[in-house]
Structure formats: structure tokens, C-alpha cells
C-alpha positions as CSV (number, residue, x, y, z in Angstrom):
1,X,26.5,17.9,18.5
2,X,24.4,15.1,18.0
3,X,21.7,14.7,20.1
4,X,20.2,10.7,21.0
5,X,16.5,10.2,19.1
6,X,13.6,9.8,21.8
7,X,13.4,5.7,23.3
8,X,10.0,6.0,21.4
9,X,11.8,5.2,18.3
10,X,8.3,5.9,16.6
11,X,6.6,8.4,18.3
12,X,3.2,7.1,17.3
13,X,1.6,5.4,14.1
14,X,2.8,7.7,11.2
15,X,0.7,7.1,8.2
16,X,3.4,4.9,6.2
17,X,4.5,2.7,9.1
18,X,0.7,2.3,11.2
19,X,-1.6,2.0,7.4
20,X,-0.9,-1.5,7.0
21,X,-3.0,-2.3,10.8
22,X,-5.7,0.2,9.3
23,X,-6.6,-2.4,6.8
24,X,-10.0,-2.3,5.4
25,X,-12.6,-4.9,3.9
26,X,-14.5,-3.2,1.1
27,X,-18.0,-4.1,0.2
28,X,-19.1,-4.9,-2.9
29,X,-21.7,-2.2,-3.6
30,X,-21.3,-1.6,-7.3
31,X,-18.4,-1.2,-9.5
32,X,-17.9,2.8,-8.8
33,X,-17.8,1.9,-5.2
34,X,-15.7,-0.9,-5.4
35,X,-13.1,0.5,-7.2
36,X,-13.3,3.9,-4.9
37,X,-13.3,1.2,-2.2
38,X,-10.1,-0.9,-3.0
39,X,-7.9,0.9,-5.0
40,X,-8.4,4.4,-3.1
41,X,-8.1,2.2,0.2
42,X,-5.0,0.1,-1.3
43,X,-3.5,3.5,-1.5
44,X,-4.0,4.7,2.1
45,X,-3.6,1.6,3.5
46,X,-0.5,-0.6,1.9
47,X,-1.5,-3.7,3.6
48,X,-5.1,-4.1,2.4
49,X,-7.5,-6.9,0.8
50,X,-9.4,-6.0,-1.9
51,X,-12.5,-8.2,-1.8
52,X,-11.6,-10.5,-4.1
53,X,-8.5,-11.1,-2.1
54,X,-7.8,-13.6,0.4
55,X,-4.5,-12.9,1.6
56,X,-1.5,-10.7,0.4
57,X,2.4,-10.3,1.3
58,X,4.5,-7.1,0.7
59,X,7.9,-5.4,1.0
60,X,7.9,-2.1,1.9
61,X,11.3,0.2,1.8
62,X,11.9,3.5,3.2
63,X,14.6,5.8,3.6
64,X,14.7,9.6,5.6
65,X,17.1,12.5,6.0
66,X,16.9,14.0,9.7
67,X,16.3,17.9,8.7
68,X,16.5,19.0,12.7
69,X,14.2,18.2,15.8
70,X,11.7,19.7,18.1
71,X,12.5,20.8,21.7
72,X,10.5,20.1,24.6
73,X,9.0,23.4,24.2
74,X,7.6,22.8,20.4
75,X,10.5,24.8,18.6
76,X,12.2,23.6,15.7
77,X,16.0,23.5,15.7
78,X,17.4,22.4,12.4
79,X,20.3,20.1,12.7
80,X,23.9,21.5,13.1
81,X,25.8,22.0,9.5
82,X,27.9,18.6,9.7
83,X,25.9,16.5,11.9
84,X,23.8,13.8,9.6
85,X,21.5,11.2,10.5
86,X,20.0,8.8,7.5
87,X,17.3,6.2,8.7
88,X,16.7,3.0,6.2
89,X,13.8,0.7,7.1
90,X,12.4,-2.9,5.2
91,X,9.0,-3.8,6.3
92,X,7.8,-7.4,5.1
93,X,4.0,-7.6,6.0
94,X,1.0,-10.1,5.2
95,X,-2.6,-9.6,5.9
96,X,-5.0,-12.9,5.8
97,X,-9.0,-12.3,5.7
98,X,-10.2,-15.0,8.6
99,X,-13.9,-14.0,8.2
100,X,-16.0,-12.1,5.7
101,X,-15.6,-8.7,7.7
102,X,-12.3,-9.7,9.7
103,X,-8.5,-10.0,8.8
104,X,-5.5,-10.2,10.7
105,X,-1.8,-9.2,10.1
106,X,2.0,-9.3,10.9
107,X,4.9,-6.6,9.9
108,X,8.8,-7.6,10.7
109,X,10.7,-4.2,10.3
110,X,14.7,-4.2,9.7
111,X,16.0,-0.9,10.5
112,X,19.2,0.3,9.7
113,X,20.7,4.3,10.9
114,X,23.9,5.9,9.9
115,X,25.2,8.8,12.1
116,X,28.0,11.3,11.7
117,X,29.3,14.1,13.5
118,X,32.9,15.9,13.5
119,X,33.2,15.0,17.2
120,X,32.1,11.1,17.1
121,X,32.9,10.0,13.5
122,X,30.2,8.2,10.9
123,X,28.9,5.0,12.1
124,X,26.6,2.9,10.6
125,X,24.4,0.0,12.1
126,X,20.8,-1.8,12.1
127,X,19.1,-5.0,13.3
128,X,15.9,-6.6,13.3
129,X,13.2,-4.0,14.6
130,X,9.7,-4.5,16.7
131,X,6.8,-7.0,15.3
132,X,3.5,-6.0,15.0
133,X,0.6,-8.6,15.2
134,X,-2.9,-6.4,14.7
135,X,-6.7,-7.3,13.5
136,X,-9.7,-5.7,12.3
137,X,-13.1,-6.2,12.1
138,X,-15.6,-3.8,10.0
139,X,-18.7,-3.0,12.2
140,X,-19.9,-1.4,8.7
141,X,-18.4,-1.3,5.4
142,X,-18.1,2.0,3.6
143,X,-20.7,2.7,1.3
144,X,-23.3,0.7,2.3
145,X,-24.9,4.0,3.5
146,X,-25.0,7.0,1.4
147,X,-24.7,9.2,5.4
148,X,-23.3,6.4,7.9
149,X,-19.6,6.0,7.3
150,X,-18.2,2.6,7.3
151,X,-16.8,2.1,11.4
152,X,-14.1,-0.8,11.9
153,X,-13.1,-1.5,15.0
154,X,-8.9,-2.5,15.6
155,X,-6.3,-4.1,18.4
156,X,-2.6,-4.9,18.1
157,X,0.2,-5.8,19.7
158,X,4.2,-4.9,19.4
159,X,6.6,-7.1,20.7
160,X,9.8,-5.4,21.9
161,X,11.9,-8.1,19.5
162,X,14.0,-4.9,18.8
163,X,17.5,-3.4,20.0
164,X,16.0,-1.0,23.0
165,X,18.0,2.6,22.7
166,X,19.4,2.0,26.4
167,X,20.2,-1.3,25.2
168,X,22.3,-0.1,22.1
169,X,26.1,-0.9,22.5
170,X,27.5,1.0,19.2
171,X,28.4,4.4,18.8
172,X,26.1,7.1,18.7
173,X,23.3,4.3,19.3
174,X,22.9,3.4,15.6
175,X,21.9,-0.4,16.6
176,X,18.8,1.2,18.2
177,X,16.0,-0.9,16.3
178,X,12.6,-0.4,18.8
179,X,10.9,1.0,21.2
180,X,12.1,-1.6,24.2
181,X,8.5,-2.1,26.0
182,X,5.5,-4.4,24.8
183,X,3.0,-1.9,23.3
184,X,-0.8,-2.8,23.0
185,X,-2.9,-0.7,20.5
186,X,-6.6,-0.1,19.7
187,X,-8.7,2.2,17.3
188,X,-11.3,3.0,15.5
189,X,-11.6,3.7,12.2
190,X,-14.3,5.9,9.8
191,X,-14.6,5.2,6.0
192,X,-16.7,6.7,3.2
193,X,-17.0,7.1,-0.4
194,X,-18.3,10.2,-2.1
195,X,-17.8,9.7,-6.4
196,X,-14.8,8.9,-7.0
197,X,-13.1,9.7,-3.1
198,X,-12.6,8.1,-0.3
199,X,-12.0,9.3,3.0
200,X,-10.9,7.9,6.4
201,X,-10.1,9.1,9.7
202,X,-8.8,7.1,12.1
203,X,-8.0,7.5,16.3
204,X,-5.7,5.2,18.0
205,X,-4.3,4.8,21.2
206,X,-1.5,3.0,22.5
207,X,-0.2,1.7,26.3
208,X,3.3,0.5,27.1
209,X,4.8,-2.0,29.8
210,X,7.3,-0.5,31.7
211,X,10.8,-0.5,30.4
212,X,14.3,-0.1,32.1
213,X,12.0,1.5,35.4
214,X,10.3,3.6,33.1
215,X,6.8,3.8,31.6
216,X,6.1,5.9,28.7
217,X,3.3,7.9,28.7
218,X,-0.1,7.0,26.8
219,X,0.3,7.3,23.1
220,X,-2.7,9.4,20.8
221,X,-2.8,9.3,16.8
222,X,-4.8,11.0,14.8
223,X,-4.9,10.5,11.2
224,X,-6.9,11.8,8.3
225,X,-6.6,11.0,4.6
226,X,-8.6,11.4,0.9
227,X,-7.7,9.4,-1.7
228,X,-8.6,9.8,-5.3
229,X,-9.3,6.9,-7.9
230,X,-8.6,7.3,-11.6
231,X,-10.8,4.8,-14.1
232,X,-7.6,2.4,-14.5
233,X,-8.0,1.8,-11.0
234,X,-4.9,3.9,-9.8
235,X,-5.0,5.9,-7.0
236,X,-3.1,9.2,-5.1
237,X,-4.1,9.9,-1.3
238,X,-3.0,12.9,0.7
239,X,-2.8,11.7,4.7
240,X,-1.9,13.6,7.4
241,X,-1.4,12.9,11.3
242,X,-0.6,13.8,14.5
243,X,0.7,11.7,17.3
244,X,1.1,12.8,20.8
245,X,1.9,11.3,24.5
246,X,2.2,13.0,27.9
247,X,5.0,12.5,29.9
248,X,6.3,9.5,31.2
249,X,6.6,8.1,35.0
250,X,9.8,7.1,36.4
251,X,9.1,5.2,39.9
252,X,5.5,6.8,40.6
253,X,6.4,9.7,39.9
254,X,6.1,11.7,36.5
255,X,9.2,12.9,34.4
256,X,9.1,16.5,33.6
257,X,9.4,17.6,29.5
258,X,9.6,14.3,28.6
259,X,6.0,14.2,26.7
260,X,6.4,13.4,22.7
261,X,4.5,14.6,19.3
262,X,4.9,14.8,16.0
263,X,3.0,16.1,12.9
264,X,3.5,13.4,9.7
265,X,2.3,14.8,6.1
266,X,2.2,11.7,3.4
267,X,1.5,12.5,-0.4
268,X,1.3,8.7,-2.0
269,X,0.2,6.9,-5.2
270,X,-0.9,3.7,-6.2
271,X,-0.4,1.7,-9.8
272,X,-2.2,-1.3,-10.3
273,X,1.2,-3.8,-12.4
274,X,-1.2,-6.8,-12.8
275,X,-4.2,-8.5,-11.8
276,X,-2.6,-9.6,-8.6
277,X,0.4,-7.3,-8.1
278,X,0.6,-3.5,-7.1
279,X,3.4,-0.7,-6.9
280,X,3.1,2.2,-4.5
281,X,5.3,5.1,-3.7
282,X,4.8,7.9,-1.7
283,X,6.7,10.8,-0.2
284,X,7.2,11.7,3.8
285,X,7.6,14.6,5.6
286,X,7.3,16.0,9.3
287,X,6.9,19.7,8.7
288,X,10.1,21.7,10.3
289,X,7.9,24.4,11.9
290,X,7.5,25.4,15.3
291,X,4.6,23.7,17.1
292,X,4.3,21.0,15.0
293,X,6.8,18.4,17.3
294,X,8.2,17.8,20.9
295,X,11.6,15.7,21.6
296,X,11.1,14.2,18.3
297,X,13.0,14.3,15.3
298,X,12.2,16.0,11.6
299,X,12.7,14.3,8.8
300,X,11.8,14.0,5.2
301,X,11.3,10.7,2.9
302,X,10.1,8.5,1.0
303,X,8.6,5.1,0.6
304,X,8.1,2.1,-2.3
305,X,6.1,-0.6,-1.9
306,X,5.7,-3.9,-3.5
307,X,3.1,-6.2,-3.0
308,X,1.4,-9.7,-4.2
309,X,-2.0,-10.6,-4.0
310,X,-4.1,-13.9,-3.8
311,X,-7.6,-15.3,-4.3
């Protein structure tokens, strides 16, 4: 039997969804740092400016399988023979630099889910999902110190412009398209090249409004990733995170097994098409093993982005 997906539609910032409001601003240290700098970081982070870049738009597309879900104990229960669940998303993001070592940007998701089980029938539905408005600012830029990481500083916001799930009105809730609360988010972010690597790790935390007489509880992510540069400026990067929240409150009062986590493993690549345009793919997965989630489903995917750059 089909079983509704948590009101956290995201549980937290997975890599491919959250790397766009990690964007960096690389400094220009040298062309073997540079090119570790922006095409490793292009790869971890689809949204980023290279420093020659001013501003850049892009169309990300994504599509998952549901392979089971996570009790609120931690086990793994893989999803019942006939019951499917697809999940399609299209993110249109821009980033604009606004200061040498600042830069702000948008994503507008539209999320689309298909649902079948022998009981309720296939349905199929989608809408326009929750915009994100974030900026950084880079306290220090990677490799300006062979031991001090780059540090960057970042807020956000999410506007709950999406269909809440309480607020879904089709079957099986496939018109669910956000979270349903306004979400505010800051981190901080490390950076450093070593050769030709780059690696970043990256802690963020999230509060929601209340929503529907309920506030979710405080949202964690933690994300690390190394990415790899070749000398035609492509670039592969292996990411992995973890987001968690404790349990939400439900008039003072806190609701019991309701807390949320999930464990995201992203393998991507990045090929430079032209001067000012870039393809990347990459491939999703939240490991189906015990301990790795809580009320949250497993899925596996994968991603292709497009994206056009100016001076």
C-alpha cells in the first residue's frame, strides 16, 4: 500500500537540489588553481561563477525511482512489488555576482510525481514547486593559503509558492509540489585545492514557520565532496550528505517519531561545450540500508544540467 511522502518534500539540501546556493567565487591565484577552482567547483556546485563570469542561467532536469523508505526506527523497507512512485523535477536557476566576493541567486522548481498502486490506480500530477532566493559571500577564497581553506559565509530563503501535501487535492497527493512553510537557511562553507582537487564541506541549517498548526523541526545538512579536474578543464566530483531534523511540535507540544533524515550519495561530471556553455550529468542515490534514513523515502536518479554563461 502506498504510503504518503513526509510534508518535508525535501528533507534537507541534497547535494543536486541545495549546490546551486553553495556557489563559490574562485580566486585567481594561477592557472592550476583556477582551473581546480572553477571547473572542479562548476562540478560540485551547478550554479557557480567562474571568475570571469558575471552572471549565468541554467536548466536543470531530474528524474527518480522510489526503491522503498525508511521507518521511524531507521530500517529500510523496500517498496511493495506493484506499488511505483516516479518523481520528475525542472529547476531554472541564475546566479548574478553583485560584488567582487558576493553573488546572489534564484531557483524556480516544477515538480511533477506519478503514483500507482493496485488499490488506488496510476495518477499522475505536478505544479510549480518552492522558490529559493540565497546569497554568498566568500570570507576567504580557496587557495589563497596553502593551510587556511577558503570560508564563505551563506543565507536563503524558500517561499512556500508550492502545493503543500495537506493542501494536495488529487489522488494519492501527486500535486504535492513543497514543503508548505517559509524556510530560512544559513551555512558555512570550507574550500580548498590540493593539485589538481578540490574539496568542500559544507554545514547548513534550516528553520520553518509554522504550517497547518505545525512546526517542523530544525533542519541539519552536512555535505562533503572532492572533485577532480582533467587539463581540458572537465571535471567528476563524488558528494555525499546527510540531512537530519528532530521532531516536530504540534501546539507546544512535541510529536513523537516524527524526526526526518536521509543519507544522499552523488557521483557527477562536468564537460566544458564552449567558452560560455557547460553540460553536466550526474547520478543520485539514497543508499537502501538500514540506518541510513527516518520517514523519508529511497530513491535512485539522475540529473542533466545545462547552463549559459556571461562576462
Amino acid at each position: 500500500m502506498w504510503r504518503p511522502r513526509s510534508t518535508s518534500r525535501r528533507p534537507a539540501a541534497a547535494p543536486l537540489v541545495a549546490l546551486l546556493w553553495f556557489a563559490a567565487l574562485c580566486a585567481r591565484t594561477g592557472a592550476a588553481r583556477a582551473q581546480v577552482c572553477c571547473a572542479g567547483g562548476s562540478a560540485v556546485t551547478p550554479g557557480r561563477l567562474e571568475p570571469h563570469e558575471d552572471a549565468l542561467v541554467g536548466l536543470q532536469a531530474r528524474a527518480s525511482g522510489v526503491l522503498g523508505s525508511f521507518d521511524p526506527g531507521g530500517a529500510y523497507l523496500a517498496s511493495p512489488g506493484q506499488d511505483r512512485e516516479y518523481d520528475l523535477e525542472q529547476d531554472l536557476f541564475a546566479a548574478v555576482r553583485v560584488l567582487p566576493r558576493a553573488q546572489l541567486a534564484v531557483l524556480a522548481p516544477l515538480v511533477e510525481t506519478f503514483r500507482s498502486t493496485p488499490l488506488d490506480g496510476s495518477h499522475f500530477g505536478g505544479g510549480f514547486g518552492d522558490v529559493n532566493l540565497s546569497a554568498r559571500y566568500d570570507l576567504l577564497l580557496a587557495g589563497q593559503s596553502r593551510y587556511v581553506p577558503g570560508v564563505a559565509v551563506l543565507a536563503g530563503i524558500t517561499a512556500p509558492t508550492g502545493t503543500a501535501p495537506e493542501a494536495a487535492t488529487q489522488p494519492l497527493a501527486v500535486d504535492a509540489t513543497g514543503v508548505g512553510a517559509l524556510q530560512g537557511n544559513a551555512a558555512i562553507a570550507l574550500e580548498q585545492t590540493f593539485g589538481p582537487w578540490l574539496a568542500n564541506a559544507t554545514v547548513i541549517v534550516a528553520e520553518r514557520a509554522p504550517r497547518s498548526g505545525e512546526t517542523l523541526g530544525t533542519q541539519w545538512t552536512l555535505l562533503a565532496a572532492g572533485a577532480y579536474t582533467f587539463s581540458n578543464d572537465a571535471a567528476a566530483v563524488l558528494a555525499a550528505s546527510y540531512a537530519f531534523e528532530g521532531d516536530a511540535t504540534r501546539g507546544g507540544r512535541s510529536v513523537a517519531l516524527s524526526s526526518k533524515a536521509v543519507t544522499t550519495i552523488t557521483l557527477s561530471a562536468l564537460w566544458p561545450l564552449a567558452d560560455w556553455w557547460r553540460l553536466l550529468g550526474g547520478l543520485v542515490l539514497n543508499p537502501p540500508l538500514d540506518g541510513l534514513g527516518k520517514n523519508q523515502p529511497a530513491a535512485a536518479g539522475l540529473t542533466i544540467t545545462v547552463i549559459r554563461s556571461w562576462s
